[in-house]
C-alpha positions in Angstrom: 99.7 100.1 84.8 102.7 100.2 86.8 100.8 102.1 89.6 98.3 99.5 89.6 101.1 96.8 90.3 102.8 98.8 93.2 99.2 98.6 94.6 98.6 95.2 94.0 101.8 94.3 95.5 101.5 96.5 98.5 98.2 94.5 99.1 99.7 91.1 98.7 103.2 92.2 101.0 100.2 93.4 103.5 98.2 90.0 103.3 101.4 87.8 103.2 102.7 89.2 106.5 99.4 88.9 108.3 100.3 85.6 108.7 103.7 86.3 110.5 101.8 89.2 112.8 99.6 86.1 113.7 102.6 83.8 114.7 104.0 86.7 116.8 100.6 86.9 118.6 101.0 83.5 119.6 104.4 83.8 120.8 103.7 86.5 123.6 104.2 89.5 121.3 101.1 91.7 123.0 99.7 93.5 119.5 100.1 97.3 120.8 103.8 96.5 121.2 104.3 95.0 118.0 102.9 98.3 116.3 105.4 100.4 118.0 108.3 98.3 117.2 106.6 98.1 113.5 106.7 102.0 113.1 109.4 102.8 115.1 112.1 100.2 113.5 110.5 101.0 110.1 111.4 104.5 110.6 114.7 103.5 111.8 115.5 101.5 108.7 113.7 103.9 106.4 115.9 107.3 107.6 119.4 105.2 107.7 118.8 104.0 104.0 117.6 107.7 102.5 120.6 109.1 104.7 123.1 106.9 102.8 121.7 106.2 99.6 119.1 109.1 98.6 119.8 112.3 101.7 118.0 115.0 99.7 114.6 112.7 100.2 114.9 113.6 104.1 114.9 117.6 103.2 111.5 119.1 104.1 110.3 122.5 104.6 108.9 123.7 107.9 105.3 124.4 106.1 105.4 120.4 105.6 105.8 119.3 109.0 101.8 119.9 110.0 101.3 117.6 107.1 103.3 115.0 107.9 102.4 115.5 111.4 98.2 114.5 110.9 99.3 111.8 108.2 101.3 110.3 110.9 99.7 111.1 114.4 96.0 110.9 112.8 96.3 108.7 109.5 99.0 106.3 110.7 99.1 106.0 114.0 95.3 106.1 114.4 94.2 103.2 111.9 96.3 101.3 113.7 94.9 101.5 116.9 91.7 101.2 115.5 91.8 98.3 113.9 93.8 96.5 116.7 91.3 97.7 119.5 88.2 96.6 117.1 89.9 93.1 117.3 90.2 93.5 121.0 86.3 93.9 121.3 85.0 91.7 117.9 87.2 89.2 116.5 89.9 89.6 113.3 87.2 88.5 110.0 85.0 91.8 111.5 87.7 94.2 112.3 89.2 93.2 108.6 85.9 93.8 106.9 84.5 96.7 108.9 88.5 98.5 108.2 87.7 97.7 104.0 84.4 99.4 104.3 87.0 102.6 103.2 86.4 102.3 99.7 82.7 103.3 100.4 84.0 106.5 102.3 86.6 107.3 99.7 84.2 106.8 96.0 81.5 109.0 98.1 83.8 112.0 99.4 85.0 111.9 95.8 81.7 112.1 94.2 80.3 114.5 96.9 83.0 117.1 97.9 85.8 116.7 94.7 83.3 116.3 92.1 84.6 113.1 90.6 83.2 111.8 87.9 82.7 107.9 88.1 81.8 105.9 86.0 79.1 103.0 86.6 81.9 100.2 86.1 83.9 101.7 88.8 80.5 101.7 91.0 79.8 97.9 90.1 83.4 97.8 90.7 82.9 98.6 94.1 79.7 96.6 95.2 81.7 93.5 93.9 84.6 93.9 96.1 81.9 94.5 99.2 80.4 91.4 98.4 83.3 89.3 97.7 85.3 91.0 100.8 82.4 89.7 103.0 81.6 86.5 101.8 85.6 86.0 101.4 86.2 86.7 105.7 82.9 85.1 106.7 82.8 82.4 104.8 85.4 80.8 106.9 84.4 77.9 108.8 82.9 79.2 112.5 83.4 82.8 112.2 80.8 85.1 112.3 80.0 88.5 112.2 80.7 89.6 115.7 79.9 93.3 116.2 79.4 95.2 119.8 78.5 98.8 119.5 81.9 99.5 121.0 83.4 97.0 118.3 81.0 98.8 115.8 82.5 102.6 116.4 86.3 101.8 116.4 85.7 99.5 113.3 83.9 102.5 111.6 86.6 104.6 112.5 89.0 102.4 111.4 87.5 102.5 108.2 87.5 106.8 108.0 91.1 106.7 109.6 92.3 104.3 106.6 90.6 106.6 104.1 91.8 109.5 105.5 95.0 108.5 104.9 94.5 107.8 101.4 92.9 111.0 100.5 95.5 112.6 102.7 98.6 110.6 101.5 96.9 111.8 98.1 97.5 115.0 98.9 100.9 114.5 99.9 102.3 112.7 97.0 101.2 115.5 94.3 104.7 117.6 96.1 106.9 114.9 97.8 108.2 112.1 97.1 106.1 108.8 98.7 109.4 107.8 100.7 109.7 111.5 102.5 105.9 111.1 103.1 106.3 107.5 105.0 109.9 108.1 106.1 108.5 111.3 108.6 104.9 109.5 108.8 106.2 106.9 110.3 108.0 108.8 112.7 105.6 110.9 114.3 103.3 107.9 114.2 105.9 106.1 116.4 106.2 108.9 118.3 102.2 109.4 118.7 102.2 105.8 119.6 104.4 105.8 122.4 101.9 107.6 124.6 99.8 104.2 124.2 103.5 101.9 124.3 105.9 103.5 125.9 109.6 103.1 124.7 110.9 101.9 127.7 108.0 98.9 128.1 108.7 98.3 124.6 112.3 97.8 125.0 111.8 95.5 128.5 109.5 93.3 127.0 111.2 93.3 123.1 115.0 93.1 124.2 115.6 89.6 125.0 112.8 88.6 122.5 114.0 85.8 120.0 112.0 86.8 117.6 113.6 89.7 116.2 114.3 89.1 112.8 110.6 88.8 112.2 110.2 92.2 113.8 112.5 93.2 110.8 110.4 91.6 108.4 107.4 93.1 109.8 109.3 96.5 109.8 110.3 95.9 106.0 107.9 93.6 104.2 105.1 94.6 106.1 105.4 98.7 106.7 108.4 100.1 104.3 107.9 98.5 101.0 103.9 98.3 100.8 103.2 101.7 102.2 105.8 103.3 100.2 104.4 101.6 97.1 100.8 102.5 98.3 101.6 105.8 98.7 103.9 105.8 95.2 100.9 104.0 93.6 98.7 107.2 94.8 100.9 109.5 92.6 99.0 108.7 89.4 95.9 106.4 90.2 92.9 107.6 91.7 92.6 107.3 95.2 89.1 105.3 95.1 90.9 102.4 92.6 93.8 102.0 95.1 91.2 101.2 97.9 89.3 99.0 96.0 92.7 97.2 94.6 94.1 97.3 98.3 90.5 94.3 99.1 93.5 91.9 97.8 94.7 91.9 101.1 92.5 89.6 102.8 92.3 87.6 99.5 96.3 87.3 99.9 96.0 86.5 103.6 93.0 83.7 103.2 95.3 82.2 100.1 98.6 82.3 101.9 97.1 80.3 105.1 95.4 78.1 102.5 99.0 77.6 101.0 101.3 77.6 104.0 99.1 77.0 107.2 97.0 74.3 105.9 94.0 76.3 106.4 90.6 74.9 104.4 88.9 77.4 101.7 85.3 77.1 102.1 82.9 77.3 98.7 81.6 80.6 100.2 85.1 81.6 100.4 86.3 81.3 96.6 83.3 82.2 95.8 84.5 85.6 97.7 88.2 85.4 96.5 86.9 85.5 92.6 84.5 88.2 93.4 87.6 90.9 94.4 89.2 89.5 91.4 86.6 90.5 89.6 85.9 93.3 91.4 89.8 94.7 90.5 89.1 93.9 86.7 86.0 95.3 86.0 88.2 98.4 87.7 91.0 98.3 85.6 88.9 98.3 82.1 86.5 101.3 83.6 87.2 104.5 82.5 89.4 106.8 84.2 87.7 108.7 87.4 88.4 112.5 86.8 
């Protein structure tokens, strides 16, 4: 049960700080920037607090660098451009629902290639969460489904980037501890990054910025704590339940504007929201996928 909370509240951290991602957007933040200063000061903060508090979490093995490497460079960095370039060419409701099409790639490679056995609830499980997830981001008032075929692929593969780094991170987690994983993760996906955001433009455009504690919140409420509870979550649930569990993000995010922006839920909308909830129940009283 505790697994399924980290997951839950790496979801809700995750939908929460969409919100201040969205304010930065509209104060001249360009998006590509903001995920290298996300990776790169999350590293930052992540290596200075194991170095004081926890140094023998930042001791690897030179057969784990590879790993860490693809989960970073591939897995990290790579669902974040994605997802940000799918925007670029769609809008945000399609790039959010075509990314949480993962769960769909992750129950199949587990029923295809590891043999999982899952049960019909955690099937139903899964359909519900579809459904609610897209009557939740397209029930909003004006936004439709907006989908190029260039807008199409990166979404798609924002979706198998995503899912590859929950089977991956999977992996991972069964040898190191969750907070090695992300500390080094993060790194080489900051470092992969900075071919697309170089430091140096980073810097010049990020320096004078006034809005750099949000950049630390971003870094920390946004990066550290829900990806190293994703990942810690991974240790002991399956990695299909914490996708599925992980469709509380947008239900977060549409609630949190609701709350705090003033935002209108539509019928269609709740109708969505409750679905996910649903969806995450009829989860957590299926049996266990082995």
């Amino acid at each position: 049960m505790a697994a399924f909370f980290a997951i839950v509240t790496a979801a809700t951290l995750w939908g929460l700080s969409g919100t201040v991602a969205k304010y930065l957007f509209i104060h001249a933040v360009p998006p590509f920037i903001l995920v290298e200063i996300r990776m790169g000061l999350a590293a930052l903060v992540l290596l200075a607090t194991l170095a004081v508090f926890r140094p023998t979490l930042l001791r690897i093995s030179w057969r784990d660098l590879p790993y860490l490497m693809i989960l970073g460079g591939i897995g990290m960095a790579g669902v974040q451009f994605t997802y940000l370039f799918t925007i670029s060419q769609t809008n945000v409701g399609t790039a959010i629902f075509l990314q949480y099409l993962a769960p769909i790639l992750v129950f199949s490679y587990a029923a295809l290639f590891q043999r999982a056995r899952i049960p019909g609830l955690g099937w139903l499980s899964l359909a519900v969460a579809m459904a609610g997830s897209f009557f939740l981001i397209f029930g909003e008032p004006g936004l439709r489904l907006a989908v190029s075929p260039l807008g199409l692929t990166t979404g798609v593969l924002s979706a198998c980037f995503f899912a590859f780094y929950t089977l991956y991170g999977k992996h991972g987690v069964k040898r190191l501890s969750p907070w090695t994983i992300l500390t080094y993760a993060l790194a080489f996906g900051a470092l992969f990054w900075s071919v697309i955001a170089p430091p140096w433009k980073v810097l010049s455009l990020a320096w004078y910025h006034p809005q750099w504690p949000l950049f630390f919140f971003i870094a920390i409420f946004a990066t550290v704590l829900p990806f190293g509870l994703y990942l810690w979550g991974l240790q002991q649930l399956h990695a299909a339940v914490a996708t599925v569990t992980a469709i509380l993000e947008p239900l977060v995010g549409t609630v949190s504007a609701f709350l705090i922006l003033s935002e209108v839920m539509t019928p269609l909308q709740i109708m969505g929201g409750i679905g996910i909830l649903i969806a995450v129940t009829i989860l957590q009283l299926a049996p266990e996928i082995t």
